[in-house]
C-alpha positions as CSV (number, residue, x, y, z in Angstrom):
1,X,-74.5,9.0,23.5
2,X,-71.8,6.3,24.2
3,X,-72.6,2.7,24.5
4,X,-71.5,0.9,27.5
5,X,-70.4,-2.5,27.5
6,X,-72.0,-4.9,29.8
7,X,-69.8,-6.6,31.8
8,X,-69.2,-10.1,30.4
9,X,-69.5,-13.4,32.4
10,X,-66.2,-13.6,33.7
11,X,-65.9,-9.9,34.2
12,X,-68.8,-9.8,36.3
13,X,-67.5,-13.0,38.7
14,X,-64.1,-10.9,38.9
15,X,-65.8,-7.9,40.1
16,X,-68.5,-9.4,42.1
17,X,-65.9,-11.2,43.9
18,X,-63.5,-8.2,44.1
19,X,-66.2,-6.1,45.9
20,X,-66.9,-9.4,48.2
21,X,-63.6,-9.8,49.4
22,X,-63.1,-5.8,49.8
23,X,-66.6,-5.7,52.0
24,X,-65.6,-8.8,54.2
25,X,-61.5,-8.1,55.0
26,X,-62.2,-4.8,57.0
27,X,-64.6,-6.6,59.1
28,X,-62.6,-8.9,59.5
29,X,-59.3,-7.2,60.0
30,X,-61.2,-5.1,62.8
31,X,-62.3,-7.8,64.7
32,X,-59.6,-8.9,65.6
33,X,-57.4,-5.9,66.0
34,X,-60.4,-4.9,68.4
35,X,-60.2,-8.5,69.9
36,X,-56.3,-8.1,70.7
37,X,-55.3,-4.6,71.3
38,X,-58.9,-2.6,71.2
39,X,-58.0,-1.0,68.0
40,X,-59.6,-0.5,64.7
41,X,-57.9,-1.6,61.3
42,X,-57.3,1.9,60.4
43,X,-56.0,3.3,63.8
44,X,-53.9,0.2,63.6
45,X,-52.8,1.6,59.8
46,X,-52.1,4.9,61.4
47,X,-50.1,4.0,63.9
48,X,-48.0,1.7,61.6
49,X,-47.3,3.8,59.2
50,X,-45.8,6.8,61.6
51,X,-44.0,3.7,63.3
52,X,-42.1,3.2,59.4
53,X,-41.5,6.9,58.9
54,X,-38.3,8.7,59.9
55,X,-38.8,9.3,63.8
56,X,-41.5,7.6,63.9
57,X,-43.5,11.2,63.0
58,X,-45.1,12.3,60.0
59,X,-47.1,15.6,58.9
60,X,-50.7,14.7,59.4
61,X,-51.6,15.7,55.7
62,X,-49.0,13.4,54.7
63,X,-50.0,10.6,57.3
64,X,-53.8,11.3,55.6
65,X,-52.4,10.8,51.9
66,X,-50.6,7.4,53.0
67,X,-53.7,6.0,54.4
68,X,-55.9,7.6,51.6
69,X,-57.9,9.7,54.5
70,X,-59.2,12.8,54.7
71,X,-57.9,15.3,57.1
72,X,-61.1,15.6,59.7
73,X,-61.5,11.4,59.6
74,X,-57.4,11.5,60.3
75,X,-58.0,14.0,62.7
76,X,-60.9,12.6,64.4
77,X,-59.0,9.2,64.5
78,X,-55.8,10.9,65.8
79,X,-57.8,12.5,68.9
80,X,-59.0,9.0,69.4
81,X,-55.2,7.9,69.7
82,X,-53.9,10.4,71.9
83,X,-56.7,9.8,74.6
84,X,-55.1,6.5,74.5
85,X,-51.6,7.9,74.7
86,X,-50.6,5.6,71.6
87,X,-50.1,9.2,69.3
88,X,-49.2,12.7,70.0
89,X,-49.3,15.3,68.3
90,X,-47.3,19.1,67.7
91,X,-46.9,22.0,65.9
92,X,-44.6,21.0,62.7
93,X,-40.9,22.9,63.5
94,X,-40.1,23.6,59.9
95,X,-44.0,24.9,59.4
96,X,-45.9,26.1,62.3
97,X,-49.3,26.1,60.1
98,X,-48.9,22.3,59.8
99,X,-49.8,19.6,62.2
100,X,-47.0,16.5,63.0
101,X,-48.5,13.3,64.3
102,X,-45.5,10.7,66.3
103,X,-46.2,7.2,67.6
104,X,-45.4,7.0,71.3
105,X,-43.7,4.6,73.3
106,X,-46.8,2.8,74.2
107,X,-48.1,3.3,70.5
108,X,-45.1,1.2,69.8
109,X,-45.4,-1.1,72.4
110,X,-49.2,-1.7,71.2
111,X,-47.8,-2.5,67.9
112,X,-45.7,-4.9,69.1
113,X,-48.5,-6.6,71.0
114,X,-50.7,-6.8,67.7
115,X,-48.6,-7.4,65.2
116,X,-48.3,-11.6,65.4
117,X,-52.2,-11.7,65.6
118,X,-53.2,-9.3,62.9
119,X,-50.3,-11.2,61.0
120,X,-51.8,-14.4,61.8
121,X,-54.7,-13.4,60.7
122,X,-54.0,-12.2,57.1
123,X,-52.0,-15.6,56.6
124,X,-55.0,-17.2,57.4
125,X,-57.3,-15.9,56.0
126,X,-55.6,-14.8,52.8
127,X,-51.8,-15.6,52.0
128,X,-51.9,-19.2,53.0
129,X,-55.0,-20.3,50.7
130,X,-53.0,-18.9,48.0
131,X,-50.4,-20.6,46.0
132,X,-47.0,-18.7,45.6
133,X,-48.0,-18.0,42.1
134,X,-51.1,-17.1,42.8
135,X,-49.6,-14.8,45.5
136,X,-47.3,-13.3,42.9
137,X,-50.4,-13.0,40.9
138,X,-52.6,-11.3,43.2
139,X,-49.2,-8.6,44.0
140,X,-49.3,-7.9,40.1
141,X,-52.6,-7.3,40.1
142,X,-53.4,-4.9,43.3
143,X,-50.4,-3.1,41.9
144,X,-52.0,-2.6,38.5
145,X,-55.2,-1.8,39.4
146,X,-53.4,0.5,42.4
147,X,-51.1,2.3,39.6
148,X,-55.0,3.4,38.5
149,X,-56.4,4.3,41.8
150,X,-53.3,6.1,42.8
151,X,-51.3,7.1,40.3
152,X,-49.3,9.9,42.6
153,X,-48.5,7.0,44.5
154,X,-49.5,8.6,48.0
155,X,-50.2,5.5,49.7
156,X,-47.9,3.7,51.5
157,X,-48.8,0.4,49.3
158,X,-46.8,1.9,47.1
159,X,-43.3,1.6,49.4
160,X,-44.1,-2.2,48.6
161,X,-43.4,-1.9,45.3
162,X,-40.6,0.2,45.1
163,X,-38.8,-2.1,47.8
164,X,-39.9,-5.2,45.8
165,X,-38.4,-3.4,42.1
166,X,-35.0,-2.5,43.9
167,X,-35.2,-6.3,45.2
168,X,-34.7,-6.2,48.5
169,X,-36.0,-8.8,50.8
170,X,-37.4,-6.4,53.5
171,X,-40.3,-4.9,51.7
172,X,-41.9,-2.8,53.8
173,X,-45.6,-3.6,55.3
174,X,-47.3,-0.9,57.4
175,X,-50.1,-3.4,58.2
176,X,-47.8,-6.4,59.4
177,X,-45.1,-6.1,61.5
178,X,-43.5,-3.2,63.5
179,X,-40.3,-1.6,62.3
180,X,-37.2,-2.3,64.3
């Protein structure tokens, strides 16, 4: 039988406070995307993330791999979005067996609205109480421990750090801001 090692001191502070801040953020994050535009965190992930693919449409098992979903929770949320008329979906034209999910004008146009609040709110509450060596800090480490939890790189996180390796100043953020 293997022994395991007991977290030490400072490893348990770093993980206690790891789990903290990963409990808390959602809640937060959804109350005010709820506040503003009457959308969740993750229908708000959804929507940006079709809004940064090529036509604004995506395969709906690829939409689920980018925001680590599974299909019926992507689908369920989906159904929520077209009875909102923010999504729509349609049969795939390459692949009639798969699904295609597509922002809609008024998906956009919600995005628009939400974006400088739920940006105002992670500066808040996260970027700006960070140093911009800390903030470098915390990139390298999310992208570590990422490179772990998602080694396929499937979620869109990942675009982050293949914008930020090829340098360019635009690295792209489905949670933040709206494509152009």
């Amino acid at each position: 039988m293997t022994s395991i090692q007991p977290f030490s001191p400072v490893e348990a502070t770093a993980w206690a406070r790891l789990v903290a801040v990963s409990e808390l953020l959602p809640t937060m994050l959804d109350a005010q995307l709820l506040r503003d535009v009457e959308l969740t965190h993750f229908e708000y992930l959804v929507l940006s993330v079709l809004a940064a693919s090529p036509e604004h449409t995506s395969r709906m098992t690829r939409l689920a791999s980018q925001t680590n979903a599974t299909l019926p929770r992507l689908s369920h949320v989906a159904r929520r979005l077209e009875q909102k008329g923010l999504l729509e979906r349609f049969p795939c034209p390459q692949d009639k067996r798969a699904t295609n999910a597509r922002v809609t004008a008024a998906g956009l146009s919600v995005l628009e609205q939400a974006a400088p609040g739920h940006v105002a709110t992670v500066r808040s509450n996260v970027l700006d109480v960070l140093e911009p060596a800390e903030l470098e800090q915390l990139a390298a480490i999310s992208s570590r421990i990422l490179a772990r939890l998602d080694p396929e790189g499937r979620m869109s996180a990942t675009q982050c750090d293949a914008a930020a390796r090829a340098g360019s100043d635009a690295v792209p953020d489905a949670t933040a801001a709206v494509p152009a």
